[in-house]
C-alpha positions as CSV (number, residue, x, y, z in Angstrom):
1,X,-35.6,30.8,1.0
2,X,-35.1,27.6,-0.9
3,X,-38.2,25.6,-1.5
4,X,-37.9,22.5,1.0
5,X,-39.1,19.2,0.6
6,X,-38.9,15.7,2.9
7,X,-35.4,14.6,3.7
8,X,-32.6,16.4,2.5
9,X,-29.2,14.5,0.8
10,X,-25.5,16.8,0.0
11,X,-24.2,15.1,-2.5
12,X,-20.9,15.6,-3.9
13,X,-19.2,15.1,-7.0
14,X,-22.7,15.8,-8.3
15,X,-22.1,17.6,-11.7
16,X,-22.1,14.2,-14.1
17,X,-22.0,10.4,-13.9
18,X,-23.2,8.5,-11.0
19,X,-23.6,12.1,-8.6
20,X,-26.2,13.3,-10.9
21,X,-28.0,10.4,-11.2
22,X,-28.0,9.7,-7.8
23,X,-29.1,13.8,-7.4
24,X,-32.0,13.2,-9.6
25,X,-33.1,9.8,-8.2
26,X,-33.5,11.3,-4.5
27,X,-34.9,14.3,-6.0
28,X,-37.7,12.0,-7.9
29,X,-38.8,10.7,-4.3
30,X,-39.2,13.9,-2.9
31,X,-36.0,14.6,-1.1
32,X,-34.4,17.9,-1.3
33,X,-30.9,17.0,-2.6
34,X,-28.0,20.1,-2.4
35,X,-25.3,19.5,-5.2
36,X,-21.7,20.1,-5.3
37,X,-19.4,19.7,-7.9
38,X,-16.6,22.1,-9.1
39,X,-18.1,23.3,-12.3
40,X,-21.1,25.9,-11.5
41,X,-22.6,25.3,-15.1
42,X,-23.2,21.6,-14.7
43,X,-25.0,21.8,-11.5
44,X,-27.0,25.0,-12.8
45,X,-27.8,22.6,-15.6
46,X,-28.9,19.8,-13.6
47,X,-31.1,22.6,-11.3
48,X,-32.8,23.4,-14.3
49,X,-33.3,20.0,-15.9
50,X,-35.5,19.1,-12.7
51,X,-36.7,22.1,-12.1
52,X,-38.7,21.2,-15.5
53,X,-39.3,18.2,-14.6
54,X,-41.3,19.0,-11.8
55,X,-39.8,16.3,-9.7
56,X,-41.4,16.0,-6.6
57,X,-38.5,17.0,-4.5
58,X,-36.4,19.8,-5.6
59,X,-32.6,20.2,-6.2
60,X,-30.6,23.6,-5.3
61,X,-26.6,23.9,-6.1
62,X,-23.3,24.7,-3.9
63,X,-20.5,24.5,-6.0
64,X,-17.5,23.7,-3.9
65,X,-14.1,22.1,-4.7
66,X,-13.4,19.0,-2.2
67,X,-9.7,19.5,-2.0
68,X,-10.5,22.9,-0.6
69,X,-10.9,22.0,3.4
70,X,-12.1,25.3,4.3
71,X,-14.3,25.8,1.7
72,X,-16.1,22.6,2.0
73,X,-16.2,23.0,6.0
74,X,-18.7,26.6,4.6
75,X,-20.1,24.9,1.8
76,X,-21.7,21.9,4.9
77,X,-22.2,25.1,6.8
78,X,-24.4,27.0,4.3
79,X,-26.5,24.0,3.1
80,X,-27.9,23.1,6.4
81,X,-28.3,26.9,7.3
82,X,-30.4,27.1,3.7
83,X,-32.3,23.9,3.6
84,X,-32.4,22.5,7.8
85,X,-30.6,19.4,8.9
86,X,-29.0,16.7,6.6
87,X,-30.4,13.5,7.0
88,X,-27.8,11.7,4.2
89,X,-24.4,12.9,3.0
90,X,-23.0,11.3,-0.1
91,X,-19.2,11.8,-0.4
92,X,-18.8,10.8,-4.4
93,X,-16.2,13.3,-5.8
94,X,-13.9,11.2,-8.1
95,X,-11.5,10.7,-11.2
96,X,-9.7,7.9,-13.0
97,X,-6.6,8.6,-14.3
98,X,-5.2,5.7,-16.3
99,X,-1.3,5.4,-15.7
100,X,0.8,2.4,-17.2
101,X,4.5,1.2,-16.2
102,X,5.6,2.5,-19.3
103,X,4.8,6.4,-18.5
104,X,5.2,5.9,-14.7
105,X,5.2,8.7,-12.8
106,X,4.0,10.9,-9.7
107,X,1.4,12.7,-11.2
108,X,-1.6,10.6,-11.2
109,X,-0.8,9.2,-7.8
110,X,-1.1,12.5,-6.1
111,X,-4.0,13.8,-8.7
112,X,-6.2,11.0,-7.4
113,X,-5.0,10.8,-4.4
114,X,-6.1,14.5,-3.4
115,X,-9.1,14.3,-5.4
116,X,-10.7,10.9,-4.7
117,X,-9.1,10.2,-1.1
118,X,-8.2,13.4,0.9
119,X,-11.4,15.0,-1.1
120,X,-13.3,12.6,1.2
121,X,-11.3,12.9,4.5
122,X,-12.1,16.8,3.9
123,X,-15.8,16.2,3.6
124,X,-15.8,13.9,6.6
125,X,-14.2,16.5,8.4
126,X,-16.8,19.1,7.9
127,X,-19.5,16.6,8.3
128,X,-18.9,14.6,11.4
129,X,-18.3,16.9,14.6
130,X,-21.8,17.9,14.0
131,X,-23.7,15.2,13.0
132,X,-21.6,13.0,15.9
133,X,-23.6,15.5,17.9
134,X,-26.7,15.5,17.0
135,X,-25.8,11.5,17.3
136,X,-28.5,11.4,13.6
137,X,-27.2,11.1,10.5
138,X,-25.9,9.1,7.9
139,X,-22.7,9.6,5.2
140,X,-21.8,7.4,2.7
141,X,-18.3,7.5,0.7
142,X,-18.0,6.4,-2.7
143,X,-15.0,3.8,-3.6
144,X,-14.5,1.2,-6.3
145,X,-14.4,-2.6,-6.4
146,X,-11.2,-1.3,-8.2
147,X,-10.4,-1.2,-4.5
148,X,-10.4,-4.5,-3.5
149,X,-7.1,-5.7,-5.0
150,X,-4.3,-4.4,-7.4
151,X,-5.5,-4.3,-11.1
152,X,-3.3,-3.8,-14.0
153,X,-3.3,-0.2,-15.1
154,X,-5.1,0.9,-12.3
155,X,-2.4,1.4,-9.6
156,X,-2.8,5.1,-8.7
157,X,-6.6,5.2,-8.9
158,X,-7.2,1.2,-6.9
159,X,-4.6,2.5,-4.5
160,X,-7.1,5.7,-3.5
161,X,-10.1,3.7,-3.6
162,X,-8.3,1.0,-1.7
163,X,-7.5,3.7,0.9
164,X,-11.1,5.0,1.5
165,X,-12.3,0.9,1.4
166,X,-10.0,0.8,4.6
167,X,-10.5,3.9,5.9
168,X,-14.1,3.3,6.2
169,X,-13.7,-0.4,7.5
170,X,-11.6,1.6,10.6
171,X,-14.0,4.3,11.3
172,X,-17.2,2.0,10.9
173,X,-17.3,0.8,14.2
174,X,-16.5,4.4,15.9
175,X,-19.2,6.0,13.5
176,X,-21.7,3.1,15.1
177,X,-20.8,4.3,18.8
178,X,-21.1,8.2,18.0
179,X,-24.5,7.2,16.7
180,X,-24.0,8.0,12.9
181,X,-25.2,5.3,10.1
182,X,-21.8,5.0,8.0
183,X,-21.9,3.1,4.3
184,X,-19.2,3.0,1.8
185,X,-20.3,2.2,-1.5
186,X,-18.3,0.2,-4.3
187,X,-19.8,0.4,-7.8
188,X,-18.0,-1.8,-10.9
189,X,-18.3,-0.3,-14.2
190,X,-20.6,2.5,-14.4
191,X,-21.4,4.5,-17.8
192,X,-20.3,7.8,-17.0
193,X,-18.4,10.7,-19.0
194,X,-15.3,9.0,-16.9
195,X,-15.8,5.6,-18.1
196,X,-16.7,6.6,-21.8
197,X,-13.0,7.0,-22.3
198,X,-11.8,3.8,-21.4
199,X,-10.7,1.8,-24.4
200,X,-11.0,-2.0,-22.6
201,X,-13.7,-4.0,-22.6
202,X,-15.7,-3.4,-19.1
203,X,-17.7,-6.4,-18.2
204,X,-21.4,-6.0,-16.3
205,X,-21.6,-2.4,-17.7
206,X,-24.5,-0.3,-15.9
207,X,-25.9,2.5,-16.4
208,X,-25.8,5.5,-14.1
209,X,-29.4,5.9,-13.5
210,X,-29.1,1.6,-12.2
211,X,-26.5,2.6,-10.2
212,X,-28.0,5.0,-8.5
213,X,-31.4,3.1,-8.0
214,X,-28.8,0.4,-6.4
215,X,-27.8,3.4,-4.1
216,X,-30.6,4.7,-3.4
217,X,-31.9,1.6,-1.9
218,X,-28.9,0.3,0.0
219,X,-29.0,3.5,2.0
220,X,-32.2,3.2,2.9
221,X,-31.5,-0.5,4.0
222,X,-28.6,1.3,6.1
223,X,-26.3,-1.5,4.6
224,X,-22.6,-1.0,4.7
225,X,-21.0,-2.0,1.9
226,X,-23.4,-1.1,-1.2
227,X,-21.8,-3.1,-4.1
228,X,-22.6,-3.9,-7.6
229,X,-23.4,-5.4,-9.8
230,X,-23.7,-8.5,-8.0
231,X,-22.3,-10.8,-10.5
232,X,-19.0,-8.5,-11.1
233,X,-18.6,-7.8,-6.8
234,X,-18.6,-11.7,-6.6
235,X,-16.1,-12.7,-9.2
236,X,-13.4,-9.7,-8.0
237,X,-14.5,-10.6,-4.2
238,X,-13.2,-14.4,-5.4
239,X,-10.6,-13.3,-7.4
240,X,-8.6,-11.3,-4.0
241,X,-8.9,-14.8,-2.1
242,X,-6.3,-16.5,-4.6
243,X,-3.0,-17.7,-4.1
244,X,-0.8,-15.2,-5.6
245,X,0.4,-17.4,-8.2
246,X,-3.0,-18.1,-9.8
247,X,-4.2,-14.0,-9.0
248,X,-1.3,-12.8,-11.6
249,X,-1.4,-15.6,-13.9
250,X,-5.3,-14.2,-14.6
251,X,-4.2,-10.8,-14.2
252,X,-2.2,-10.6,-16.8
253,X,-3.9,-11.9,-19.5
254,X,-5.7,-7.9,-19.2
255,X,-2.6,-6.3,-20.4
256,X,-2.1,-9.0,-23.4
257,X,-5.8,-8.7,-24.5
């Protein structure tokens, strides 16, 4: 039997980055957080590093693959036969893959897509027929300010976070009537394995562990949209509104810098 403590969180995408800090900051109030990420070792890692800790919630690991439909449908299944009822589901499984006119081609397009969109839809899948229900529950889905309008080398991965930005806008209002509390969360620049390869400059920089503080407590505010940092969310919230001409002219100036 796993050890069970307060509320209980499945968070995906939970191996490195913003998942495991968001893992260790539930875990640190005392919820029982169940972690899934493709690579067994980094979750076993993560299990052990709190386990030493002595956090006062615990955190126990279900490696799954979110492109998988089936196995994510068992991997739901298992976790609330092991630790009870979720109260929280975090869908945060992600990439970036940078892709550039010059060396345009399918691949990242349907990489991300699969991975950082349809890996959602999969999870929602598993997740809502039962907590829709219970009429309890609440998911969250993890997207990108890159999401609200077209950046320069960022077409494949803004396009899939633009999809689940929309996605969730739709299904919002129908999550409200079947009684489920429904968030999708945008971060800007996080310092992550991810972003440690970029080779830009990436303005309002935060680290993971703010990030997930950020998270932590728009969820319990039940907010929707759980942006940040504030600053950045404002300027690329502006930046959408503009004429066309004026968007591209500033655009632009990211590839010459």
């Amino acid at each position: 039997m796993q050890d069970i403590r307060g509320n209980r969180l499945w968070i995906t995408g939970a191996g490195k980055g913003i998942g495991r800090a968001v893992a260790w900051e539930y875990a640190a109030r005392g919820w029982t957080v169940a972690v899934s990420a493709r690579t067994a070792a980094d979750l076993d890692a993560l299990v052990q590093e709190a386990r030493a800790a002595q956090l006062s919630g615990v955190i126990v690991a279900y490696p799954a693959d979110v492109t998988d439909h089936d196995a994510l449908k068992q991997t739901f299944k298992a976790i609330e036969h092991d630790v009870g009822p979720l109260d929280q589901v975090i869908f945060n499984a992600g990439t970036y893959v940078p892709n550039a006119v010059k060396d345009f081609n399918v691949a990242p397009f349907r990489t991300l897509m699969e991975i950082n969109f349809l890996g959602v839809v999969n999870g929602l899948a598993a997740v809502v027929p039962t907590f829709a229900s219970r009429r309890a529950g609440h998911i969250a889905v993890v997207a990108s300010v890159a999401g609200y309008s077209g950046l320069p080398m960022a077409s494949a991965y803004g396009a899939s976070k633009a999809a689940l930005i929309n996605m969730c806008e739709a299904l919002k209002p129908e999550m409200d009537a079947a009684g489920i509390a429904f968030s999708v969360i945008n971060p800007g620049f996080v310092r992550t394995p991810l972003t440690d390869r970029n080779m830009f400059p990436m303005p309002f920089l935060v680290d993971a562990d703010v990030a997930a503080r950020h998270i932590y407590r728009g969820m319990a505010k039940g907010k929707f949209e759980i942006a940040f940092p504030l600053p950045f969310v404002l300027i690329l919230k502006i930046l959408r509104m503009l004429p066309y001409g004026l968007y591209f002219r500033l655009t632009k100036k990211v590839i010459k810098s």
